[in-house]
N, C-alpha and C positions, 0 to 999 in steps of 0.2 A: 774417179774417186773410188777408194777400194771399200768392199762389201764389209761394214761393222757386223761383230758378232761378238757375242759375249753378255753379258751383265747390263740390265736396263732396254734389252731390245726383247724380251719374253723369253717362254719356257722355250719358245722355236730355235729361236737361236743356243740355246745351250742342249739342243738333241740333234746330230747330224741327220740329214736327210740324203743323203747320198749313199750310193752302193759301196761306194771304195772307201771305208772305214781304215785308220790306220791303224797298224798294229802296234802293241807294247814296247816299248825300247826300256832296254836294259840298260841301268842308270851305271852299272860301272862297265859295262864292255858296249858300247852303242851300237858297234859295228855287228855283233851277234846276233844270232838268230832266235828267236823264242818260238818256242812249239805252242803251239796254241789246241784247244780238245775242237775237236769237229763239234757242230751244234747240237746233228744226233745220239751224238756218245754225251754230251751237258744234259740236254733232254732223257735220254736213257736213264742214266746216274739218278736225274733228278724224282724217276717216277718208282726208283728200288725202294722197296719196305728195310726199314733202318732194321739191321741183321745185331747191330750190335746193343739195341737196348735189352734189359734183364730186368722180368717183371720180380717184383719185391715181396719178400714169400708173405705170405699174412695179408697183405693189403688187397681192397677192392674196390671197385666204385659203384658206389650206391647212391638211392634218390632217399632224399629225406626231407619232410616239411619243414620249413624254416623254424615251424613254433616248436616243434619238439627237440631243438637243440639249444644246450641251457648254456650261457655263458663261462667259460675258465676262469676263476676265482682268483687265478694268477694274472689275468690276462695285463701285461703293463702300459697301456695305453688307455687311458681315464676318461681323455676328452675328442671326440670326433666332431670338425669343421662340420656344422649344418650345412653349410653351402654344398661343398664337397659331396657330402655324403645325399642332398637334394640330386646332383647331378649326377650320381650314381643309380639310385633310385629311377630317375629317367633311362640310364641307357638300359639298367633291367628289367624297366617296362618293357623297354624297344627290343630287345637281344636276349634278354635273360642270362642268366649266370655261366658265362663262360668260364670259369676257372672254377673248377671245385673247390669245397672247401675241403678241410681237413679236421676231420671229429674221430672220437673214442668212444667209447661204450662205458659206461660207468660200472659201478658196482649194483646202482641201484636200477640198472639196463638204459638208462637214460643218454643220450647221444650228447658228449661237451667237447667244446669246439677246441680246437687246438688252433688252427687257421682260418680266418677271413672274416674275423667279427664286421668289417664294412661291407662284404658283397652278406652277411645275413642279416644284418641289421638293413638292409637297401631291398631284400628279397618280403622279408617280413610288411615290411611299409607298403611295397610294389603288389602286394598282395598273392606273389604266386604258391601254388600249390604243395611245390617238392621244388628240392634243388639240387646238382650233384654233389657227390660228397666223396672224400676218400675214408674208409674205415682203418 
């Protein structure tokens, strides 16, 4: 009987375990060869600092307490899922604020948020200190 594989036999079956992996075929010339990167030029590649990002003149990233950043007056989104925003709460206990937000400095020096009223509205609850921020 021949060996099943695929769908319904585990994650095993859908990851080869053999050395002799086959290569890419090229759906309109079959018979063609495909060049494939050696692993340590994929590895190499993968460990280059990105040459091509361009920091953004004016901006920087800063820590700021959750409480000293006042809500955008514009902001268009009125109503935030309790639940939701419960289980955000938690992963900020757990992890803390990984995405910065995004605030301005007012007139009257005061930090209002431009982006992420749920990760500070989840930060404020979680009780932490400072969070990051982009100015």
């Amino acid at each position: 009987m021949a060996k099943r594989t695929g769908l319904g036999r585990g994650i095993g079956a859908l990851i080869p375990t053999s050395d002799a992996t086959e290569r890419p075929v090229d759906v309109f010339f079959p018979g063609a060869r495909i060049a494939t990167a050696p692993e340590s030029a994929v590895a190499a590649k993968a460990s280059e600092p990105e040459e091509d990002l361009v920091a953004v003149p004016g901006a920087r990233l800063i820590r700021v307490n959750p409480h000293d950043i006042v809500p955008n007056p514009r902001q268009p989104r009125t109503h935030f899922n309790e639940g939701d925003l419960a289980e955000l709460v938690h992963s900020v206990r757990e992890f803390g604020v990984l995405q910065p937000v995004v605030v301005r400095q007012n007139e009257d020096g005061q930090y209002e948020l431009i982006m992420g009223e749920r990760r500070t509205r989840a930060a404020r609850e979680a009780g932490l200190e400072s969070i990051p921020a982009i100015l």
